[in-house]
C-alpha positions in Angstrom: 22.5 -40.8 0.2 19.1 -39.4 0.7 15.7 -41.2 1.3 12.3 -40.2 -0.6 9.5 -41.4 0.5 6.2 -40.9 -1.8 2.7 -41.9 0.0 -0.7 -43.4 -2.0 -1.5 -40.2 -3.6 2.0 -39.7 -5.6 1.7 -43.1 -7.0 -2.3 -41.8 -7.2 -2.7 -42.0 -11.3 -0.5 -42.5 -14.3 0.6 -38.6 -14.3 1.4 -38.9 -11.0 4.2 -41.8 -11.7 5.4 -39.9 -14.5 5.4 -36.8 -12.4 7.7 -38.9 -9.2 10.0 -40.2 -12.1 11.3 -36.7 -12.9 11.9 -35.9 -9.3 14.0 -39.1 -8.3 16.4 -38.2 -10.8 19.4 -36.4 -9.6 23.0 -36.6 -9.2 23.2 -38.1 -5.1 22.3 -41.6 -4.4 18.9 -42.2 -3.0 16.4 -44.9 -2.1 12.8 -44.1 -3.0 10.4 -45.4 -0.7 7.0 -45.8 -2.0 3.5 -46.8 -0.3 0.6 -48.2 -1.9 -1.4 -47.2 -4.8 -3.9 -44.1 -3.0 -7.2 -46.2 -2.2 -5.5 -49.8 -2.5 -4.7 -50.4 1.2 -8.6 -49.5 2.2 -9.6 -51.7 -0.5 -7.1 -54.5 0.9 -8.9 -54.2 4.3 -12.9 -54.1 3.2 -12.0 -57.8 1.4 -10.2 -58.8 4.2 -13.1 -58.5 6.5 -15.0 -59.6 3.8 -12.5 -63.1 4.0 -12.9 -62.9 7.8 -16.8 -63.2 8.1 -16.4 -66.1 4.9 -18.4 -63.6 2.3 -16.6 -65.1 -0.6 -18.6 -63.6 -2.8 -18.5 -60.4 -2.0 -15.0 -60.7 -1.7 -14.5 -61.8 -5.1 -16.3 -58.5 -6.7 -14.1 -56.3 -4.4 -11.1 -58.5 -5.6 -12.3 -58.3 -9.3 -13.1 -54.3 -9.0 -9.7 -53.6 -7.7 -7.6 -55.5 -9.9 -9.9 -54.1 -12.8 -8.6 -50.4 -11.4 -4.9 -51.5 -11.8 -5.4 -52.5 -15.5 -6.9 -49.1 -16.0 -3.7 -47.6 -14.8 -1.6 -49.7 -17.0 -2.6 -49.0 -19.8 -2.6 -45.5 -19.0 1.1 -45.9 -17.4 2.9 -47.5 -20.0 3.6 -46.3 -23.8 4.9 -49.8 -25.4 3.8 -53.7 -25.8 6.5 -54.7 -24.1 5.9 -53.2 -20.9 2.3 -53.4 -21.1 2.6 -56.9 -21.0 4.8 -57.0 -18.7 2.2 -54.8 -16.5 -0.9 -56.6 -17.1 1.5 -59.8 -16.2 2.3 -57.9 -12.7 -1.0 -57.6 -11.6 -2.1 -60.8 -12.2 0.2 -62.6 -10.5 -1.3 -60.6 -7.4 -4.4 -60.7 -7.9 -4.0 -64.8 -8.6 -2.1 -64.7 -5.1 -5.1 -62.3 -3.3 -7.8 -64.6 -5.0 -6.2 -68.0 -3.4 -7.2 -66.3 0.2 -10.9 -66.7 -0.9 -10.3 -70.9 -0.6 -8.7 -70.9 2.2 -9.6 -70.3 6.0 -8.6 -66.9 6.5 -6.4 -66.2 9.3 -4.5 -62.7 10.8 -1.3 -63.8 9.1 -2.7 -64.1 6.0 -4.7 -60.7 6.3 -0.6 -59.4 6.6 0.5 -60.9 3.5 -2.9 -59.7 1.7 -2.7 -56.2 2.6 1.1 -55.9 1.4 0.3 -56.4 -2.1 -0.1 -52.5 -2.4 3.2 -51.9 -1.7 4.5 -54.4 -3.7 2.8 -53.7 -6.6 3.3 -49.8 -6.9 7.0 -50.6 -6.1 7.0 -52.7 -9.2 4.4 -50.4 -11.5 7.4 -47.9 -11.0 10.3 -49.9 -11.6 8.7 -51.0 -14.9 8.0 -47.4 -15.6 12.0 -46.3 -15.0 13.1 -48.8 -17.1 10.6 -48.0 -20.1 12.2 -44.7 -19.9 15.7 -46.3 -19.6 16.3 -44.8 -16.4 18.3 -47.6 -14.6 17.0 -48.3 -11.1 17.0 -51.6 -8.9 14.1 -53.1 -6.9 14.8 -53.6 -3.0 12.4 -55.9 -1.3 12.0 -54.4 1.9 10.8 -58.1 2.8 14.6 -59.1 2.4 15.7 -56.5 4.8 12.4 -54.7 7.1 12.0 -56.8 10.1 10.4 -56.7 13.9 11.4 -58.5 16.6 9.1 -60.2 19.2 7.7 -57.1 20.7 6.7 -55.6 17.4 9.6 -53.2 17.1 12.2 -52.6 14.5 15.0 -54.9 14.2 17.5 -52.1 14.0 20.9 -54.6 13.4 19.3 -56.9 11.4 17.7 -53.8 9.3 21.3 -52.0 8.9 23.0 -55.4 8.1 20.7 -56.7 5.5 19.9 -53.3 3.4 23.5 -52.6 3.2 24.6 -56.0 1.6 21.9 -54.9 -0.8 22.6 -52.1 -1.9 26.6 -53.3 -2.1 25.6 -55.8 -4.6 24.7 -52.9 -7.2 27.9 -50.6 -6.6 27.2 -48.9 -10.2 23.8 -48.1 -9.0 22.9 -44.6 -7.6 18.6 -45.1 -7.7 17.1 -48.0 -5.9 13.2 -48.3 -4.9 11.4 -50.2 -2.1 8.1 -50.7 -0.3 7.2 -48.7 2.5 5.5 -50.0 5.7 5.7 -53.7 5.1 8.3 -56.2 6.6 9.0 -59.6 8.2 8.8 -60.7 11.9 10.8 -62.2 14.0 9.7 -65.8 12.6 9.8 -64.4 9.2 6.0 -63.9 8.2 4.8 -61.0 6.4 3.6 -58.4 8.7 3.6 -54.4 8.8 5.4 -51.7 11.0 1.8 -49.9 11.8 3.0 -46.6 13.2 3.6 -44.5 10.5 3.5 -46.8 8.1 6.3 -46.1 5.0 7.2 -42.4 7.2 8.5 -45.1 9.4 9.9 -47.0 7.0 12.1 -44.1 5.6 12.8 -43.1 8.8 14.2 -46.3 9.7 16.1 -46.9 6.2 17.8 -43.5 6.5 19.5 -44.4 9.8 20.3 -47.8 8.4 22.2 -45.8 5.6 23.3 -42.7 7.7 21.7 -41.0 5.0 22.1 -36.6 4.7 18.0 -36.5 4.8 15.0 -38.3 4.8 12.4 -36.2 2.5 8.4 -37.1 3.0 6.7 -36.6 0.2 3.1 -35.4 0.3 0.6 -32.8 -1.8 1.0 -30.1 0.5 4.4 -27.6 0.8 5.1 -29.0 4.5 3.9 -28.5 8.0 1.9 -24.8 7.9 1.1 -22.4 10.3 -2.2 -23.5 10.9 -4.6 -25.8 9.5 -5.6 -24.6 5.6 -8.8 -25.9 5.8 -10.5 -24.0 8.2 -8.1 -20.4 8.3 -6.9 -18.8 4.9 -3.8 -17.5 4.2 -1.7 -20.1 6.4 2.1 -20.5 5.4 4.4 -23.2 5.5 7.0 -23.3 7.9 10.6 -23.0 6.7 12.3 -25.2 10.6 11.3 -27.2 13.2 12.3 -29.1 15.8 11.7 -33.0 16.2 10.0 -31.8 19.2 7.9 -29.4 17.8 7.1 -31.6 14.8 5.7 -34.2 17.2 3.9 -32.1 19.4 1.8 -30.7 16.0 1.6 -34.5 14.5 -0.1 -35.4 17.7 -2.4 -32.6 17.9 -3.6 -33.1 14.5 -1.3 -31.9 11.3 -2.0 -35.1 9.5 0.9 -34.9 7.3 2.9 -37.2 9.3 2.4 -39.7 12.6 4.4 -38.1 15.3 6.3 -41.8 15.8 7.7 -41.9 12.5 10.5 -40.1 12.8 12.1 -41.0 16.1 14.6 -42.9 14.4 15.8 -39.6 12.9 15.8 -37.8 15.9 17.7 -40.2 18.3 20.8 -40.2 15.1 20.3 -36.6 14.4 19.2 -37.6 10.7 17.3 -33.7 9.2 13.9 -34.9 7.5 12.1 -32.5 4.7 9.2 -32.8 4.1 8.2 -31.5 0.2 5.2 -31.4 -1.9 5.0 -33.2 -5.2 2.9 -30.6 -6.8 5.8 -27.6 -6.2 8.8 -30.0 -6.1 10.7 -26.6 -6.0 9.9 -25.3 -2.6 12.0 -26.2 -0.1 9.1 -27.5 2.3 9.4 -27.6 6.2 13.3 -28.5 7.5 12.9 -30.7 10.7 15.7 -31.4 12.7 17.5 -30.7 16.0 17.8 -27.1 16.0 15.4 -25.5 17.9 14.6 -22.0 16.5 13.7 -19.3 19.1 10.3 -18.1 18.3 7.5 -17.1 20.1 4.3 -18.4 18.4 5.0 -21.0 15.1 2.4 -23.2 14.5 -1.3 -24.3 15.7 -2.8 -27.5 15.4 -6.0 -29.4 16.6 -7.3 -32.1 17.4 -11.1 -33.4 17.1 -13.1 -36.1 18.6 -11.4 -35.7 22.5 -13.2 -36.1 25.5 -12.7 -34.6 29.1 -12.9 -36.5 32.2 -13.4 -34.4 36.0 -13.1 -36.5 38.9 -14.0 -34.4 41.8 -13.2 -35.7 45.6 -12.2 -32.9 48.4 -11.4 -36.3 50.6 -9.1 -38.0 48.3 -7.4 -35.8 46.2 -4.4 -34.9 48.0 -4.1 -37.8 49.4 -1.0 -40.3 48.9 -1.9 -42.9 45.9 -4.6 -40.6 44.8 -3.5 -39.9 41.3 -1.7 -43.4 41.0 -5.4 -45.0 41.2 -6.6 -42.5 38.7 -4.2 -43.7 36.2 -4.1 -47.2 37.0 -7.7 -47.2 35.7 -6.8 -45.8 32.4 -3.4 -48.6 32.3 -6.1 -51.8 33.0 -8.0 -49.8 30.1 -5.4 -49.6 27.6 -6.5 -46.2 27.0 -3.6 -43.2 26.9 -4.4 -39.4 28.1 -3.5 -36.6 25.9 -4.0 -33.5 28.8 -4.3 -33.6 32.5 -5.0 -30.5 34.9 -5.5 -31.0 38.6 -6.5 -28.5 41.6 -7.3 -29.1 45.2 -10.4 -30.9 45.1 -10.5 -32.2 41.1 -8.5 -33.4 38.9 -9.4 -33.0 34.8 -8.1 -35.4 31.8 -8.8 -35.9 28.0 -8.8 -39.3 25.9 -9.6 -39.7 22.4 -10.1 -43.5 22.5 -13.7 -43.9 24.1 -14.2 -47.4 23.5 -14.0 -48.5 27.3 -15.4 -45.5 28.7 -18.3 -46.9 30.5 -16.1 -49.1 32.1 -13.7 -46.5 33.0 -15.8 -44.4 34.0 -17.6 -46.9 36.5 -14.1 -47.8 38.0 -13.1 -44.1 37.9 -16.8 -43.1 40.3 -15.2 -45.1 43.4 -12.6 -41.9 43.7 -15.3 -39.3 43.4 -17.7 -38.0 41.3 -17.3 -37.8 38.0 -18.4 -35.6 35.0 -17.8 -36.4 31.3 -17.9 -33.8 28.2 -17.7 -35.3 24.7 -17.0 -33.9 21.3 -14.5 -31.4 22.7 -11.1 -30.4 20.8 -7.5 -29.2 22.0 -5.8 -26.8 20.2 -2.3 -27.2 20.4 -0.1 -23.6 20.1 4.1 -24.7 19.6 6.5 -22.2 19.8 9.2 -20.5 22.3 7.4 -20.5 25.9 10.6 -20.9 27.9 13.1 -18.5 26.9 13.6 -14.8 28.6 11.5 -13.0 25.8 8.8 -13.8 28.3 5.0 -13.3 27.1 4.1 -15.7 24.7 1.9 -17.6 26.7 -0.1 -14.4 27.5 -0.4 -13.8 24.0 -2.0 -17.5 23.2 -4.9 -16.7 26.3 -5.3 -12.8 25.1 -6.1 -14.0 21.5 -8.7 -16.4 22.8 -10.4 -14.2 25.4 -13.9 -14.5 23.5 -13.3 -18.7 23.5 -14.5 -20.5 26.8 -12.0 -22.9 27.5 -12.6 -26.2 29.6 -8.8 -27.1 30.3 -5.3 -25.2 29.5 -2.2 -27.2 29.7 0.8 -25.1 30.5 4.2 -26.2 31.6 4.4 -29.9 30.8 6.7 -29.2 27.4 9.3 -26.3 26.8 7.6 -25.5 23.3 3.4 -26.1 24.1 0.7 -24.7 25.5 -2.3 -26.9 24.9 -5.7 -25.4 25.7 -9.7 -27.9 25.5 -12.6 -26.2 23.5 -16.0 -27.0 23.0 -15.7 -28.7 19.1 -17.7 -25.9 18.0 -15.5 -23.4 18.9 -13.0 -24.5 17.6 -12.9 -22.7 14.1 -13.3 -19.8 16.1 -10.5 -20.4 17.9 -8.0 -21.1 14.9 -9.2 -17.9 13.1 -8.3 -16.4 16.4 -5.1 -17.4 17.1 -4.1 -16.9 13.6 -3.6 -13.6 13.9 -0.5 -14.2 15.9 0.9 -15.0 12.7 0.3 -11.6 11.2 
């Protein structure tokens, strides 16, 4: 059995549900896993702050705009009476169950349950779609089967336990649909999976299943080379490792989060990821196997700032570096690179929200200097085996590029060097021609 999971933009328009029903049909069993319609989910959330700060009103229009959009794609979406009623019908009954929120003190539960009607609804858009076409499908509610315990995190028993006595209720069955990124709790309340949203989902689902592959869906033919909208002529990668996957996820190749296959990974579980537009190309392979090869892919990653705390005195001595972290812990705030050398040590964060107040706490160590709007470019490929040299190839091709950190060492497949944000174009176009 295989998973597919489509996000917003394949369930995007009327074409595009026509388009996802030819490529769910095939001869090997799969589970389609869909998110919701593109757009719905930020919708969702603007009338849920809306509910939160008791704007009814403007709730209301938002509410009225949205479900106006859906009846737009209905009609567009299906040919007869019958499942145009049925359609218009669908939505309704949502948009009745959204509009109740409006009377009703509005609470973080209920935001949950709110912002899982996309899901729900493109899940069902589709169904109804199959079946006009008399393509025989079932609906799985992933709120019969998704669940988090008390920490947040999957339910991994009660997951396996529950979608398989699913499925085995429809043994003649080969093509079953359900929502991405929503699920229950651990006291049974609608709530969401947040990392990764319905990548996670799939992920999880296809190690409930032991499925051959999870495939991820998306409008662009896998991970590339390096980012297509700043360098021409990038390419799509044929392999990667889980490892390498992650590395460029979290350095900025926004086609998936870099959590949302760990399921995969820990049961050895190969995920594809394809492109709806060119359903025939075999996309980017990402599994285990770790390919020897010296430069494969670049990535960055915008918005970073770097952090110097300089102190000759302290620096080497014992607890030093503890401290230093310990501020970041109280801070909730993670760090993506760190260098350190006798007398400073230098780190990057992307979330600045508490960095007055870290960087207060951090001036009792030393002093401190703070650069904003910087970028790390992240460089995967083999820097560990005996074909030595690839690291010196990454700094030779960015010789013109002032560099404010380089992390070296820290992973068997990265070399992660800090720019100046407007450098950093220049230093993609540069390190491109690696790749050539």
């Amino acid at each position: 059995m295989k998973i597919l999971k489509f996000g917003g933009t394949s369930v995007g328009s009327a074409q595009r549900i026509q388009n996802l029903a030819q490529i769910v049909q095939n001869e090997e069993p799969c589970i389609v896993v869909l998110s919701a319609m593109a757009g719905t989910t930020n919708a969702l959330v603007e009338i849920t702050e809306l509910l939160y700060k008791g704007d009814n009103e403007n709730a209301l229009i938002k509410i009225e705009e949205l479900e106006q959009s859906y009846f737009k794609r209905i009609e567009e979406l299906y040919i007869s009476s019958e499942y145009l009623a049925k359609g218009v019908e669908l939505i309704q009954s949502h948009f009745v169950y959204i509009r109740n929120f409006v009377y009703k003190t509005f609470t973080q539960l209920q935001e949950k349950a709110v912002l899982a009607q996309g899901e729900l609804i493109s899940t069902a858009m589709f169904h109804y779609h199959l079946a006009e076409n008399k393509i025989d499908s079932v609906l799985l509610p992933a709120l019969n089967f998704m669940r988090i315990d008390k920490d947040g995190e999957p339910d991994n028993y009660y997951i396996q336990e529950n979608i398989k006595r699913e499925i085995s209720q429809y043994p003649n069955n080969k093509l079953f649909i359900t929502q991405g990124y929503i699920c229950r709790n651990a006291y049974g309340e609608v709530d969401n999976l947040h990392r990764g949203g319905s990548d996670y989902s799939a992920s999880l689902i296809g190690v409930a299943v032991s499925a051959s592959e999870v495939q991820i869906w998306t409008d662009i033919d896998g991970f590339h080379n390096n980012d297509p909208r700043f360098v021409e002529n990038t390419k799509a990668i044929n392999e990667l490792s889980f490892d390498e996957a992650a590395e460029l996820a979290y350095f900025g190749a926004k086609i998936m989060h870099p959590a949302s296959v760990l399921p995969c990974k820990l049961s050895s579980i190969p995920v594809r990821l394809k492109n709806t537009l060119n359903p025939s190309e075999e996309g980017t392979l990402i599994s285990n196997k770790l390919e020897r090869k010296r430069i494969k892919a670049v990535a960055a990653k915008d918005g970073i700032t770097a952090i110097k705390i300089k102190s000759g005195r302290m620096l080497l001595a014992y607890g030093f570096l503890r401290k230093v972290f310990e501020v970041f812990e109280i801070y909730k705030t993670p760090i993506d690179m760190i260098t350190t050398s006798e007398v400073a040590v230098s780190l990057t964060i992307d979330d600045t929200h508490n960095l007055e107040e870290i960087e207060k706490e951090l001036r009792k160590f030393g002093v401190v200097e703070v650069d904003k709007n910087q970028s790390i470019i992240c460089i995967v490929g083999d820097f560990i085996s005996e074909a030595a040299g690839s690291a010196k190839l990454v700094l030779e091709a960015l010789e013109e590029i002032p560099l404010r950190m380089i992390s070296y060492g820290g992973s068997n497949h990265n070399i992660s060097v800090l720019v100046d944000q407007k450098n950093k174009i220049e230093a993609l176009k540069a390190l491109n021609k690696l790749f050539n």
